[in-house]
PAPAVO-141502 format. One record per residue: residue in three letters; z, y, x of N, C-alpha, C in turn. Coordinates in steps of 0.001 Angstrom, whole numbers, padded with zeros to 6 digits, always signed. Example, Ala and Ser with C-alpha at 12.3 -4.5 7.8 and 13.67 -1.06 7.14 Angstrom:
% residues 2
ALA+007800-005690+013190+007800-004500+012300+007800-003300+013200;SER+007080-002250+012850+007140-001060+013670+007870+000030+012900;
END
This chain:
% residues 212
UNK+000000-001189+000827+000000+000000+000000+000000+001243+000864;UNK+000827+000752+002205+000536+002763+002765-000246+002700+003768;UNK-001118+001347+003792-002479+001534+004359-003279+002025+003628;UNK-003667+001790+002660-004374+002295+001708-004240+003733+001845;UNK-003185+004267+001650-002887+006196+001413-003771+006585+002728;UNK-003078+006063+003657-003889+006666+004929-005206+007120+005391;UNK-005677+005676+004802-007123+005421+004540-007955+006415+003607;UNK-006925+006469+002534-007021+008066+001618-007574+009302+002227;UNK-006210+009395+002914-006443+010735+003090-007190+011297+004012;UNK-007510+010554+005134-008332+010475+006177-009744+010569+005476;UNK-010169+010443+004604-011563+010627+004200-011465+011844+003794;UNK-010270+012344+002777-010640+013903+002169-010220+014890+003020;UNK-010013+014514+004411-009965+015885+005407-011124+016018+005866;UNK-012213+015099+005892-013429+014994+006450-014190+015830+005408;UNK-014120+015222+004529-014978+016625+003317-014461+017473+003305;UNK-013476+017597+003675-012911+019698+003408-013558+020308+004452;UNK-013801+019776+006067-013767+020415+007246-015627+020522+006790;UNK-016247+020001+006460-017410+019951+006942-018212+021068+005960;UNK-017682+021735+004838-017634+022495+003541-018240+023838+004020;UNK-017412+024523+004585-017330+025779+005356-018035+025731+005980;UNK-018779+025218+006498-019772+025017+008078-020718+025916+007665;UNK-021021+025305+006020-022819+026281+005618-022386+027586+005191;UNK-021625+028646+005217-021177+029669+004732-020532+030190+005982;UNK-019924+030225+007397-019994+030752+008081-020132+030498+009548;UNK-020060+031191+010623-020770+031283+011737-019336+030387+013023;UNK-019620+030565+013934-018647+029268+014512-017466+030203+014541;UNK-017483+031551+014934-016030+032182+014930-015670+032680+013619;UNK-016764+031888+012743-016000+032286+011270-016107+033670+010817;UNK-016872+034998+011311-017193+035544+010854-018348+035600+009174;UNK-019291+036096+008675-020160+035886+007896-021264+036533+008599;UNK-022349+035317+008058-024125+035695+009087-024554+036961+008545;UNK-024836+037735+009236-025592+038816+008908-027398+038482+009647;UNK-028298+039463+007983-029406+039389+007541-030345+039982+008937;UNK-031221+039675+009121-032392+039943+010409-033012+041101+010114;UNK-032704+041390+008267-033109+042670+008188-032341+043559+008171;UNK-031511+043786+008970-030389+045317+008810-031118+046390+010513;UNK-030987+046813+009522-031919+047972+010521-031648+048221+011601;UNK-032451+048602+012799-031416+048728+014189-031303+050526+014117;UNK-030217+050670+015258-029281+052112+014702-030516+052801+015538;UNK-030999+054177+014798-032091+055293+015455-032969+055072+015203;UNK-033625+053842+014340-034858+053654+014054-035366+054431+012364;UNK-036591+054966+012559-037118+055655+011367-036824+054467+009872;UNK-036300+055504+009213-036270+054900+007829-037810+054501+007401;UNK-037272+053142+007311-038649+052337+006651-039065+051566+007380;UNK-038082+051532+008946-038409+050789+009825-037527+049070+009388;UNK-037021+049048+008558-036057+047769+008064-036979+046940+007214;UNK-037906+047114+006758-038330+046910+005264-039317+045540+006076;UNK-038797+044600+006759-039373+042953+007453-039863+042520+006456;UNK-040446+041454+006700-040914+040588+005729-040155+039373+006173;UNK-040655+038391+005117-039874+036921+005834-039911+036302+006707;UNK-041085+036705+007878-041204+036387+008867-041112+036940+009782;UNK-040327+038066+009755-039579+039554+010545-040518+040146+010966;UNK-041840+040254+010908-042523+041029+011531-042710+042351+010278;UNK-043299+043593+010666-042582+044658+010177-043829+044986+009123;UNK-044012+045409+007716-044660+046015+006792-045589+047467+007233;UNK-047247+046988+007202-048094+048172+007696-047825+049185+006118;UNK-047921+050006+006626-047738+051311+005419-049157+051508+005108;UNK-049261+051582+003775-050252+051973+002851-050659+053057+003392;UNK-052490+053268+003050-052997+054741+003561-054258+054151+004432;UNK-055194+055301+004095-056502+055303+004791-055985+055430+006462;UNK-055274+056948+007027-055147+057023+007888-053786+056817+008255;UNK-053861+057734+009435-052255+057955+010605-051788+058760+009563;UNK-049766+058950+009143-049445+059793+008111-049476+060894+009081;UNK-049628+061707+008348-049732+063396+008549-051498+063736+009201;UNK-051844+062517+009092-053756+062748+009338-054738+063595+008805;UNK-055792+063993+008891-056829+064951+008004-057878+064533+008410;UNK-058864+064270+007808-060626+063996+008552-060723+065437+008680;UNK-061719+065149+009709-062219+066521+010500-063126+066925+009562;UNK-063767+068601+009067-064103+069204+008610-066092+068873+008878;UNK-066302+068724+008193-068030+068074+007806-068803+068978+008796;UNK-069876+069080+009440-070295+070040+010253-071087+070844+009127;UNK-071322+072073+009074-072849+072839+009002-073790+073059+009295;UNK-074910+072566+008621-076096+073053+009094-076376+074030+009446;UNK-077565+074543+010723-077514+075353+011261-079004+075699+010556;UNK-078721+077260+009918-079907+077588+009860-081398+077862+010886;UNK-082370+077309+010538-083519+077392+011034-083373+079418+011468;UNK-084245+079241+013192-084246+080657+013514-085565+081402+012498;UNK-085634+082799+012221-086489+083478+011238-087779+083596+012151;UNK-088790+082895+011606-090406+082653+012153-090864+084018+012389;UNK-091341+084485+013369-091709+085505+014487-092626+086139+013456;UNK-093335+087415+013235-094611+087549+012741-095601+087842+013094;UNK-096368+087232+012878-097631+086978+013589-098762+088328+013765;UNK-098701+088818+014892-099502+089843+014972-100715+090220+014924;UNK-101170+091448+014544-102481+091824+014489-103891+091123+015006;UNK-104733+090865+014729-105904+090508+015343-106296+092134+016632;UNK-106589+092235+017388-107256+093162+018223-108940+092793+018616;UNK-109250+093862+019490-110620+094094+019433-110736+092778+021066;UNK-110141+092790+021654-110127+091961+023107-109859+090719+022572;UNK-109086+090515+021319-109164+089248+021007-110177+088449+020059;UNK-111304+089377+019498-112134+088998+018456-113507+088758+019304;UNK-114851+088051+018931-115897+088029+018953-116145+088405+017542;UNK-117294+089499+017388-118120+089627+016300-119607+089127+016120;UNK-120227+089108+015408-121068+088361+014790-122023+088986+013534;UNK-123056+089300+013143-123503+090014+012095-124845+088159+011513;UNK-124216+088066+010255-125697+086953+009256-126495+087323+009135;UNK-127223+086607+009030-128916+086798+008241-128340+087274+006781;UNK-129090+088270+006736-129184+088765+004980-129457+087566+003708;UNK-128494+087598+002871-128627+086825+001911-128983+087402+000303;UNK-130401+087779+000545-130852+088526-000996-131161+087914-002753;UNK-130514+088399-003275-130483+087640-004960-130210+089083-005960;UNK-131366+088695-006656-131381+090203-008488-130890+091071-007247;UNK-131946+091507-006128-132090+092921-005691-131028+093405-004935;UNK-130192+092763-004545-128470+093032-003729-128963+092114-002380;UNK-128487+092748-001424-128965+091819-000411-127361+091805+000178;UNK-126728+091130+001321-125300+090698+001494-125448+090266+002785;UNK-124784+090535+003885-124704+090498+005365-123500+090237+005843;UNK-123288+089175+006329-121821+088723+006730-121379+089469+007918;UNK-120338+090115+007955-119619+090175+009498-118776+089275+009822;UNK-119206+088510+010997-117943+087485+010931-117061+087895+012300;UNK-115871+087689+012239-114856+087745+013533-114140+086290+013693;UNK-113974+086133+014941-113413+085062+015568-112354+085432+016125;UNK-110927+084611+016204-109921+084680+016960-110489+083922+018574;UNK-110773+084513+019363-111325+084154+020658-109779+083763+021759;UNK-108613+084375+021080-107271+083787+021754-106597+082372+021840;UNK-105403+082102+022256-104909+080735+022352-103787+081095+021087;UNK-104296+082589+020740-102304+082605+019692-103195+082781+017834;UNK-102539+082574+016990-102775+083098+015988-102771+084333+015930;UNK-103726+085105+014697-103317+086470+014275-103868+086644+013028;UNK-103585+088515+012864-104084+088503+010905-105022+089408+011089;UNK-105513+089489+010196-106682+091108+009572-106640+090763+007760;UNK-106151+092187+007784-106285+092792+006102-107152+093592+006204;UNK-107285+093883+004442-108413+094613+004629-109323+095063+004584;UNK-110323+095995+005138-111770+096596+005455-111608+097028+006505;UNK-112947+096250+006663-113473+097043+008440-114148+098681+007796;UNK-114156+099100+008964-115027+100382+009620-116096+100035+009668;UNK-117469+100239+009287-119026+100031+009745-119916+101269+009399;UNK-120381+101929+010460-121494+102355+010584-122956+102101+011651;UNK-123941+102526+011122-125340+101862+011915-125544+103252+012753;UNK-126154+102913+013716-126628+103796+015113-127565+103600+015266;UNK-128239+104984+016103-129361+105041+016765-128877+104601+017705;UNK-130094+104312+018937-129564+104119+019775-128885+105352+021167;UNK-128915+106661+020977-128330+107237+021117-126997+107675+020983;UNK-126261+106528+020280-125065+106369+019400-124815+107569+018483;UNK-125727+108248+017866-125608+108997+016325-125855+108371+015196;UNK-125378+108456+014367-124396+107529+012839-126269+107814+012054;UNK-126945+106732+011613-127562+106695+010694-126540+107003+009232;UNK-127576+107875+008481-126910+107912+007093-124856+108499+006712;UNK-124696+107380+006490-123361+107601+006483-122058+106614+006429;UNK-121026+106165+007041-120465+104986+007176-120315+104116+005823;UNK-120225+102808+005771-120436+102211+004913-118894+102188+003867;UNK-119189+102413+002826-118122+102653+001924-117148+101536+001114;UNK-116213+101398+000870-115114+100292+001292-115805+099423-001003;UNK-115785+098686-001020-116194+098102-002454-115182+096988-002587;UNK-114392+097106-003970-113310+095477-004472-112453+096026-004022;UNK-111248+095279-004203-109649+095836-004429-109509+094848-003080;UNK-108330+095490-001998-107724+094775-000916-107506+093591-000829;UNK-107677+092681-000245-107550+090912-000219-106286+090841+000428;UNK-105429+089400-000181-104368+089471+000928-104709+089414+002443;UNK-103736+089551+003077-103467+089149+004630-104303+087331+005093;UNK-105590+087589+005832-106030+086452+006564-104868+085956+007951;UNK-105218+085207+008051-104306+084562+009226-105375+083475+009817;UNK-105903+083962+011075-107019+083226+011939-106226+082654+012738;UNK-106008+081402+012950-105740+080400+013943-106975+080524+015438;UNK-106312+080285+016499-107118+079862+017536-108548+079413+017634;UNK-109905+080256+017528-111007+079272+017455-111669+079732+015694;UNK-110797+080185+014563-110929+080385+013377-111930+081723+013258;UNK-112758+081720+011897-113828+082848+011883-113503+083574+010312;UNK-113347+084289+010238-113426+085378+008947-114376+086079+008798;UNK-114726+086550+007757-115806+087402+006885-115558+088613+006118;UNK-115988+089591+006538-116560+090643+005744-117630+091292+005237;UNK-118375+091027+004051-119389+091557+003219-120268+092973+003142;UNK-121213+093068+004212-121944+094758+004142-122822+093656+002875;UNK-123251+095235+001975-124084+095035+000775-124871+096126+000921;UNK-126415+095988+000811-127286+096952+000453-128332+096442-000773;UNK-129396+097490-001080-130305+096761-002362-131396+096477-001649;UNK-132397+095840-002303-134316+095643-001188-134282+097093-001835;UNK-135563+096988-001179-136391+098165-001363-136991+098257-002568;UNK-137049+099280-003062-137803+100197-004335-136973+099566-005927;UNK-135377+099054-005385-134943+098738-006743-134165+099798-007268;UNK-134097+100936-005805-133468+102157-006840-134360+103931-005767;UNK-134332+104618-006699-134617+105687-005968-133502+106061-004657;UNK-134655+106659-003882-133796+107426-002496-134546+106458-001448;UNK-135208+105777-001340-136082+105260-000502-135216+104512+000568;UNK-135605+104205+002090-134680+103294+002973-134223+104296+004190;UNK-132995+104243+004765-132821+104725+005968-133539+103650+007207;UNK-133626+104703+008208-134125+103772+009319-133455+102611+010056;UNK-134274+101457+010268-133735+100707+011002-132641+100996+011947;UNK-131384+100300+012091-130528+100778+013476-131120+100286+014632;UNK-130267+100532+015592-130545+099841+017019-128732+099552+017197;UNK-127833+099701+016913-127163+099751+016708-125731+098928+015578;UNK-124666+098443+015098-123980+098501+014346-122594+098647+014686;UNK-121955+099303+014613-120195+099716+015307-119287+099233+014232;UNK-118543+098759+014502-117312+098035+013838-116029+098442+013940;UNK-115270+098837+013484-113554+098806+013324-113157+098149+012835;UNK-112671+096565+013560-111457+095323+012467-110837+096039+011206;UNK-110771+095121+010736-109376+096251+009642-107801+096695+010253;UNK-107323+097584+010628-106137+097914+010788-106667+098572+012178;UNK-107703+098830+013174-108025+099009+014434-107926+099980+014890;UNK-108053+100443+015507-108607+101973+016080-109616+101623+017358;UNK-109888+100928+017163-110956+100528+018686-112211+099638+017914;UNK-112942+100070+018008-114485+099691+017801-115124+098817+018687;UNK-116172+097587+017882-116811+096699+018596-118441+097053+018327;UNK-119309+096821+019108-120793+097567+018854-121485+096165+018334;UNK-122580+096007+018482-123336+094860+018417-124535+095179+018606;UNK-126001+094772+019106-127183+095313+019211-127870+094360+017974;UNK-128791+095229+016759-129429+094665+015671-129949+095744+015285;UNK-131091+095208+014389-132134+095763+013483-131812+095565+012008;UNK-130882+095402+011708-130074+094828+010372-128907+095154+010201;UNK-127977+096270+008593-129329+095736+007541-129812+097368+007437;UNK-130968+097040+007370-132164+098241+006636-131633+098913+005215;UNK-130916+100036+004848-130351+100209+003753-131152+101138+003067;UNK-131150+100746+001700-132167+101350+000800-131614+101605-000516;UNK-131719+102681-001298-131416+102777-002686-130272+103611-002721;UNK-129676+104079-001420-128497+105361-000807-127348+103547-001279;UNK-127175+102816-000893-126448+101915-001375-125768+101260-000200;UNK-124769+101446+000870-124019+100668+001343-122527+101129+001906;UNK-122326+099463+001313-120799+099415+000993-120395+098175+002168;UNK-119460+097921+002161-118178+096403+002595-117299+096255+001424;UNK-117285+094632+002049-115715+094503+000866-114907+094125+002265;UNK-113528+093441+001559-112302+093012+002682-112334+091802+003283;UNK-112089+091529+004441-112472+090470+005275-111596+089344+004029;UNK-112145+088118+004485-111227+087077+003440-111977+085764+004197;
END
């Protein structure tokens, strides 16, 4: 019988001692959590996950970040304007007469003879010469409303229109042949000559229109 007790009690000291083991640490303090924050570290620095490694913070960027400001386009520089045609830069040129219902029509043509662009507005200057350089008749008189601004490229040819009538479609008979024709571009002050017999003006009738 007081083997038995012994035998007793010797088992229920074994379950009491072994109880406590899962609830605290060997000096019997209580375990503290892996997440308690260490001392000086930024709030928010505690917030582990279950595998202690630390929670990335929500957000496109770095906090307190800004994207950099979009660039501006840079406006294009303002296109130069393109200057005058001159007399050193033109070749002139006079057509064969083109006659229809009694109007006959004579091209002046000019060439940009440069490497640059330029313009002519306008009416030329034209009068016919002897060859003494005195003005047959009287300079040719401007006909039609101003054309815009031409713009001759390098190598490019423009036109301006002398007009006279044939003969005997109006009174006042013909002035004499030139030897002669003198030119002022439109906008010029410097004159180009040309040597011709054309045009023969008749009927007190000559005019230009504007180069185009």
């Amino acid at each position: 019988m007081a083997l038995l007790s012994v035998a007793a009690a010797g088992c229920g000291h074994g379950a009491a001692s072994g109880s406590p083991a899962s609830a605290t640490g060997t000096t019997g303090a209580p375990l503290t959590s892996s997440a308690t924050a260490t001392p000086g570290a930024p709030a928010g620095a505690a917030g582990d996950t279950a595998g202690g490694a630390p929670t990335e913070p929500t957000g496109s960027g770095a906090p307190g970040s800004t994207a950099p400001p979009a660039a501006t386009p840079k406006a294009p520089p303002p296109r130069a304007a393109t200057a005058r045609c001159t007399v050193t830069g033109l070749r002139m040129t006079l057509g064969r007469g083109d006659p229809g219902a009694g109007n006959i029509y004579y091209p002046i043509d000019f060439t940009n003879t440069t490497s640059r662009a330029c313009t002519l507005d306008g009416f030329p200057g034209v009068s016919l010469l002897r060859g003494d350089g005195t003005v047959i008749g009287r300079p040719a008189v401007r006909r039609g409303a101003g054309a815009a601004t031409v713009r001759l490229a390098p190598g490019q040819t423009v036109e301006a229109d002398l007009h006279t009538l044939n003969e005997g479609v109006k009174s006042g008979g013909c002035w004499r042949a030139p030897t002669l024709i003198m030119v002022y571009p439109p906008g010029s002050t410097d004159s180009m000559t040309l040597a011709t017999s054309n045009p023969v003006v008749c009927g007190g009738t000559f005019d230009v229109g504007p180069v185009h």
